[in-house]
C-alpha distance (Angstrom), angle and dihedral (degrees) to the residues before:
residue distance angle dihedral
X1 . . .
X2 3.77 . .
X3 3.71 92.0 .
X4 3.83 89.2 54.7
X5 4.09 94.0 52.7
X6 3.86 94.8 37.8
X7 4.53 88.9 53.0
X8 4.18 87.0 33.9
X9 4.24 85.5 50.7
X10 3.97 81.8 47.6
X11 3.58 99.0 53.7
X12 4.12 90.7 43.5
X13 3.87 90.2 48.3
X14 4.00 84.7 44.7
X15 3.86 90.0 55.3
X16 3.53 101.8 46.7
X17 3.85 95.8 50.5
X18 3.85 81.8 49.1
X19 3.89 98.2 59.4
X20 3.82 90.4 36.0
X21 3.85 82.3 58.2
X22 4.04 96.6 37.2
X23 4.20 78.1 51.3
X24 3.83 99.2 50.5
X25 4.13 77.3 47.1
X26 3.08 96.1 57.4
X27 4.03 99.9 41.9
X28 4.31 82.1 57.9
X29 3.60 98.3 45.3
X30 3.40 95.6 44.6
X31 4.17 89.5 49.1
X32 4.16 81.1 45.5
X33 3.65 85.8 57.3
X34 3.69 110.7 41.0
X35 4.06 75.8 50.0
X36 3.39 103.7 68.1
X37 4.18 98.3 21.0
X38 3.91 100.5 33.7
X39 3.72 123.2 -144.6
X40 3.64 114.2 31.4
X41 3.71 94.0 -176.4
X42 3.83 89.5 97.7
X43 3.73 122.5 90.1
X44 4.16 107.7 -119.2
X45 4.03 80.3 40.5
X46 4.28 85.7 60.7
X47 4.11 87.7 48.5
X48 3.03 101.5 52.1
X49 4.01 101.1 45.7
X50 4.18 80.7 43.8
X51 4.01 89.6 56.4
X52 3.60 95.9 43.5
X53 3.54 91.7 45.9
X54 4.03 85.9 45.4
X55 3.67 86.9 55.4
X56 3.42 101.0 50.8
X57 3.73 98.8 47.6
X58 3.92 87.3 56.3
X59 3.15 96.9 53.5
X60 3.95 98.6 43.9
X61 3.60 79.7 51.6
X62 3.20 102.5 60.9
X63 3.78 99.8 41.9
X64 3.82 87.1 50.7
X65 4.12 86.3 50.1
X66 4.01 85.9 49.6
X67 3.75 94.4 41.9
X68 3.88 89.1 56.2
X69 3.66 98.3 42.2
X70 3.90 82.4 59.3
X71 3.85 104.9 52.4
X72 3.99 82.3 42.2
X73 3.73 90.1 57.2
X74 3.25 104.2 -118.9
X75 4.02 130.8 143.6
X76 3.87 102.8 -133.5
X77 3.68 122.4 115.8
């Protein structure tokens, strides 16, 4: 049982760093994109950061995926 709460404490700690990093990512990106489009207090302004930041989390997400499978061993692509 120790085992289980010292790799389920892992995986929490994991997460959190994650979404402290996804929210420093977002803080830049957002900075990035008021930059070069101005205001992004308007509504299509909102969309389109949301779809390009859509975009790029699928497609970090599945390189990551890939990467894994790799240094796993496995054959997928």
């Amino acid at each position: 049982m120790k085992k289980e709460v010292i790799e389920k404490l892992a995986a929490l700690v994991t997460a959190a760093f994650g979404l402290v990093a996804a929210l420093a990512w977002n803080g830049a990106i957002q900075a990035i994109f008021k930059a070069v489009f101005g205001s992004s207090d308007n509504i299509p302004a909102m969309l389109i950061y949301a779809v390009i930041v859509t975009l790029i989390a699928v497609l970090i997400t599945v390189w990551v995926a890939r990467a894994a499978s790799k240094a796993k061993g496995g054959n997928q692509q």
